[in-house]
Structures are given as structure tokens and as C-alpha cells.
C-alpha positions as CSV (number, residue, x, y, z in Angstrom):
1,X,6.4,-12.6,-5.0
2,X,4.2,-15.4,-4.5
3,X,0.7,-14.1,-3.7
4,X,-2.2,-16.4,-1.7
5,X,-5.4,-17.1,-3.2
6,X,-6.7,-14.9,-0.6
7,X,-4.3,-12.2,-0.9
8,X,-7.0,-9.1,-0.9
9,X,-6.6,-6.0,-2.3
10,X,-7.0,-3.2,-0.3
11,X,-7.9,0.2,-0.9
12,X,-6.7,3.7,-0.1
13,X,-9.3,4.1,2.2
14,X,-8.4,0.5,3.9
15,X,-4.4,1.1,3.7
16,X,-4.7,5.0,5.6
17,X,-7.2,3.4,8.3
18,X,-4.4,0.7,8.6
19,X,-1.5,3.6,9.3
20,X,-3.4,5.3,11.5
21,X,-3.9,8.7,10.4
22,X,-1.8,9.3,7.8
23,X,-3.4,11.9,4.8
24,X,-4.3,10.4,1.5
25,X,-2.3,13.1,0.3
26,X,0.4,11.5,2.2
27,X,0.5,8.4,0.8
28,X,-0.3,9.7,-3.0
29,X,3.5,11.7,-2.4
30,X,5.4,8.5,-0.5
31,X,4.1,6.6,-4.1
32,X,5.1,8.9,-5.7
33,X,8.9,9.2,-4.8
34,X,9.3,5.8,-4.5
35,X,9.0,5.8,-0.3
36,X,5.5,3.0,-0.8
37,X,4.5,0.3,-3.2
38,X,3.3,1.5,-6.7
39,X,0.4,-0.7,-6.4
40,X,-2.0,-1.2,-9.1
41,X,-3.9,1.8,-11.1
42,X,-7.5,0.7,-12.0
43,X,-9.1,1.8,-14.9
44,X,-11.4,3.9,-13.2
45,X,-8.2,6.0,-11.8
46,X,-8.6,4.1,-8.3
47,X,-5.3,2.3,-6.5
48,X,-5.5,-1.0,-4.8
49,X,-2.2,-2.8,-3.0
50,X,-2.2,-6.6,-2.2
51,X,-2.5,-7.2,1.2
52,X,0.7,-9.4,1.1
53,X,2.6,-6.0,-0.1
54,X,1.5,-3.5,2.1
55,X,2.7,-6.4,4.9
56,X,5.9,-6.6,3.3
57,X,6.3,-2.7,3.2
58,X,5.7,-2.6,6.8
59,X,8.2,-5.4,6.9
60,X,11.2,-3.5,5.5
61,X,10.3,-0.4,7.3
62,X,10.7,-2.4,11.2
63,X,14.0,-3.8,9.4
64,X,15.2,-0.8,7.7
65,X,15.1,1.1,12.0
């Protein structure tokens, strides 16, 4: 994948805001078994997703119903 110069990062806060309600708790288990983006593990233990993958995730869940 090809990612913009201004592709941002977002973060768990950012990306549970986005799906309106969901529990970080939530999201830590869909990562988990494979049902959302890995993303990227900082060093300081902290995940970030690029914008243009969380889009993409969205993307294949409209196609996948």
C-alpha cells in the first residue's frame, strides 16, 4: 500500500471515537484475532494505525456485507 505524505497516524483514542463507542478492550481482542489491522507497536507500548488503513478496514467490512 501506497501511503500519502499526509497519511496520519491515529491513535486508540482517535480510532474508538471514530467507531463510535466501541471498548478499547474491544478493539485490543478484534487485533488480536486477526478481525482489525495490526498496526504499529511504539516503543512506549502505544498503538498507532495509518489513517489510510483504518479507511481501508472500513472498506472491506461495507464489501465483505
Amino acid at each position: 500500500m501506497t501511503r500519502r505524505a499526509d497519511d496520519k497516524l491515529m491513535t486508540v483514542p482517535e480510532i474508538l471515537e471514530e467507531l463510535g463507542g466501541i471498548s478499547a478492550r474491544t478493539l485490543y481482542r478484534w487485533r488480536e484475532i486477526g478481525k482489525f489491522p495490526r498496526g504499529l507497536r511504539l516503543p512506549n507500548d502505544e498503538i498507532r494505525l495509518y489513517r489510510s488503513e483504518f479507511e481501508a478496514w472500513l472498506e472491506s467490512l461495507r464489501e465483505a456485507s
